[in-house]
N, C-alpha and C positions, 0 to 999 in steps of 0.2 A: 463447722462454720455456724457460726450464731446468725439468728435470723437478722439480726442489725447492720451484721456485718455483709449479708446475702443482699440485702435489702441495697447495701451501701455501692456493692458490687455490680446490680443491676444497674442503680441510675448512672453510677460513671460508665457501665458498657453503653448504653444508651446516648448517654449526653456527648460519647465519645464517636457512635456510630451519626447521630448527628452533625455534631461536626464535621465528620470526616465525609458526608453526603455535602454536606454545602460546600465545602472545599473544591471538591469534585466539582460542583457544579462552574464553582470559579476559575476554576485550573482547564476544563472544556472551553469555559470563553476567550481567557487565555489566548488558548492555543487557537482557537480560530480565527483569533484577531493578529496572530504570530505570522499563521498561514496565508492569508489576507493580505499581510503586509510583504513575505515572500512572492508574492506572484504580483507583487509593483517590481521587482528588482531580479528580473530573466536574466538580465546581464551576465549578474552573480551569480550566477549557479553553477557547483562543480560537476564533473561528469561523477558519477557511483558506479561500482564495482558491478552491477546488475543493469547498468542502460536506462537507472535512472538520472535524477538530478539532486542534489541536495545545496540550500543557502545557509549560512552561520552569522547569526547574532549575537554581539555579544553585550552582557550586563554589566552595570557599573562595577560590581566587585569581580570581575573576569570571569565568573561564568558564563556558559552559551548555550544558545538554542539552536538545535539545527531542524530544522526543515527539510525534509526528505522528501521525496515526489517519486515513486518509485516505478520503475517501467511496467508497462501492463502484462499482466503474466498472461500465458497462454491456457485455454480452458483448457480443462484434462480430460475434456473428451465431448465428443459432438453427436447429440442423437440422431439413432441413425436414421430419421425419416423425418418430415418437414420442412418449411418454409428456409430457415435456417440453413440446413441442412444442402436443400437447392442453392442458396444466393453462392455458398462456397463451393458447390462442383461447378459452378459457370465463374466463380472468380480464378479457380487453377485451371480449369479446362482439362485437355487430355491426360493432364500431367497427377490429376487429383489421388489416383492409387500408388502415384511415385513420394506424394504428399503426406500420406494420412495411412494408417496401419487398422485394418477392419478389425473392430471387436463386437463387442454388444454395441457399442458404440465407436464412433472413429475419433480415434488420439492424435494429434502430430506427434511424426518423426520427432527423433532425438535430433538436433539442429534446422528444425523447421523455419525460423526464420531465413538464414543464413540458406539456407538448400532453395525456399521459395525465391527469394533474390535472386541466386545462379540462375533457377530457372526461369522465372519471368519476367526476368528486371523492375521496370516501374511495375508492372502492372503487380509486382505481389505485394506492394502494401496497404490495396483493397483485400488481398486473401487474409492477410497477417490481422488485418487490424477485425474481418468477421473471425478472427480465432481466438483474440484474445478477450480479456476480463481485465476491467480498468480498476486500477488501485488508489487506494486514498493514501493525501501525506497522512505521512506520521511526524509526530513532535518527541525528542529527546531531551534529556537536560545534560548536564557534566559539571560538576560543583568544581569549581577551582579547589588549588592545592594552596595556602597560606603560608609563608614560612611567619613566626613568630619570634 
């Protein structure tokens, strides 16, 4: 490669990475303003396969944007001592070692929601919700198909 041509390769990788950073930075606003405008419109939202919500926009040329609001996972494990730790053996109560499976750290159960429910009706969506880790939407796009 000639230095000219190296020379040449650099500023379009640059002027290219530039770009592609401001984009970035516009396609983030975008989507917050996408997001923003999703949560005027609960109405519309469909249930997701995972217990969350998702709403669809669509653009003048038929593509769409969806908006996902994803249901809050559950942590993958709770250390084993702390404040923390306390607020959830007094949210299940007796039931806490039929709950949570001891490791280095305590995990829920394999159907820990659904189990907490059976077992403490209202009162488990105080347990559920110190177990879980709250999720951000996400934005997708889908280019429409054109017939020409």
């Amino acid at each position: 490669m000639t230095n000219a041509t190296l020379t040449n390769l650099v500023t379009q990788a640059v002027s290219l990475d530039r770009e592609i950073a401001e984009k970035t930075q516009i396609l983030k606003k975008l989507k917050v303003d996408l997001i923003s405008e999703a949560d005027a419109h609960h109405s519309e939202y469909q249930p997701t396969e995972g217990g969350g919500s998702s709403w669809i926009a669509e653009g003048a040329d038929g593509c769409i944007a969806r908006i996902a609001f994803p249901a809050p996972s559950l942590k993958s494990s709770i250390q084993g001592e702390g404040l923390a730790l306390q607020k959830i053996k007094v949210a299940a109560g007796a039931l806490f070692h039929r709950l949570f499976v001891p490791t280095l750290n305590y995990k829920p159960i394999p159907g820990f929601r659904e189990e907490a429910e059976d077992l403490l009706g209202r009162d488990a969506r105080k347990l559920i919700k110190l177990c879980q880790n709250e999720t951000a939407p996400r934005v997708s796009f889908e280019t429409a198909t054109r017939v020409c």
